[in-house]
C-alpha positions as CSV (number, residue, x, y, z in Angstrom):
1,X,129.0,154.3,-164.8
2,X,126.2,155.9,-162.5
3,X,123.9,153.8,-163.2
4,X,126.3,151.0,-162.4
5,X,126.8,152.1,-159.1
6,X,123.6,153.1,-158.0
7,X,122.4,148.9,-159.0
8,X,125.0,148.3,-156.6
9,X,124.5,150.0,-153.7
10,X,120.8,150.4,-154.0
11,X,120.2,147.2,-155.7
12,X,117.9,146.4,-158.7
13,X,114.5,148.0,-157.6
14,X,116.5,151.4,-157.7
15,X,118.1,150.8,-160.9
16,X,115.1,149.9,-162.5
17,X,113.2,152.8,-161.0
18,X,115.8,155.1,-162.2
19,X,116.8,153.7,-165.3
20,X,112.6,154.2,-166.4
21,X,112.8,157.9,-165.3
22,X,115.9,158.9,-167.3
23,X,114.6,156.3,-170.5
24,X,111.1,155.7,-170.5
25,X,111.3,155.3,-174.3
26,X,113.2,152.5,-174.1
27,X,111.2,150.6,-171.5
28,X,108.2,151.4,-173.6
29,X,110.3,149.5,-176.4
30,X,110.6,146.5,-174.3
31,X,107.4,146.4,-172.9
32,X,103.8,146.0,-174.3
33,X,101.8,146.8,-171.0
34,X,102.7,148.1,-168.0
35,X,102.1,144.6,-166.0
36,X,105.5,142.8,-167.0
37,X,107.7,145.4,-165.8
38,X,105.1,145.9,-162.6
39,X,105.3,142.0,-161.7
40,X,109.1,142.3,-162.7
41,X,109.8,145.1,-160.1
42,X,108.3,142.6,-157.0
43,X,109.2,139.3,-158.4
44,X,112.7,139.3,-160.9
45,X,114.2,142.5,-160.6
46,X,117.5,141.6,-161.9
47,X,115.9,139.5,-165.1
48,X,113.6,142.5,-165.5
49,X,116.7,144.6,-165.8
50,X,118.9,142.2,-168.3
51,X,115.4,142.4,-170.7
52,X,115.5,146.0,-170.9
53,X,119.0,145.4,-171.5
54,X,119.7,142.9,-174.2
55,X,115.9,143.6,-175.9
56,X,114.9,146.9,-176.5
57,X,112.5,146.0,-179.2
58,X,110.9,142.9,-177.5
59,X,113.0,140.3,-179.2
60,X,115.6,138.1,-177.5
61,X,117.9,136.2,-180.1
62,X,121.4,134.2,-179.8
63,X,123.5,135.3,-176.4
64,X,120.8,137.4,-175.3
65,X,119.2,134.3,-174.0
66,X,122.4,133.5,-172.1
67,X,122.4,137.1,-170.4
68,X,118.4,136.4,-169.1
69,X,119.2,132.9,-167.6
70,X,122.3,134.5,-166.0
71,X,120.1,137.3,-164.1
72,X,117.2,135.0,-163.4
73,X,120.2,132.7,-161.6
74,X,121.0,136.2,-159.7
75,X,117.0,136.4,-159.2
76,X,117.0,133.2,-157.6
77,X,120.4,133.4,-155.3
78,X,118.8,136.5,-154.2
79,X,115.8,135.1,-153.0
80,X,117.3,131.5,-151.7
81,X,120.5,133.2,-149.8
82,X,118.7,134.3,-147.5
83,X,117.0,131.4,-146.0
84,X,120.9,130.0,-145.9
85,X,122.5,132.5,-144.3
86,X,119.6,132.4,-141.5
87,X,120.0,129.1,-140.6
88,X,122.1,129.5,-137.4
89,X,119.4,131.5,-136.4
90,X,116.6,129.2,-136.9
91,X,118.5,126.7,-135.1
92,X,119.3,123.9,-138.3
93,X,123.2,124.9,-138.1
């Protein structure tokens, strides 16, 4: 329920960061390197969360691949809200 919170007020880059210090184990599960989850932090945070999630051994199967698209759709909003929200700004509203 903590953690819960703190991805909601703090947003994914804080989740993940504190989700690897109370689990490492389990990101080390997902993960082969260190790159994916590194890249994953700056590009898809929220998709870099639902992996850890939904394949602690590496392996997506069935609905897991339903719970990815979903957070790469979040990963997306995220980055294309803003531009929309801004546009009164920029002066195209």
């Amino acid at each position: 329920m903590c953690f819960f919170f703190t991805i909601l007020f703090c947003g994914p880059r804080a989740g993940i960061f504190i989700w690897w210090l109370i689990d490492p184990s389990r990101w080390s599960a997902a993960f082969d390197t260190w790159i994916w989850p590194a890249l994953g932090f700056v590009f898809l945070p929220w998709t870099t969360l639902m992996f850890v999630a939904v394949a602690p051994l590496g392996h997506v199967v069935g609905y897991d691949w339903l719970w990815l698209g979903l957070a790469f759709f979040g990963d997306l909003v995220t980055f294309t809200s803003g531009g929309w929200t801004n546009r009164q700004r920029l002066g195209y509203a």
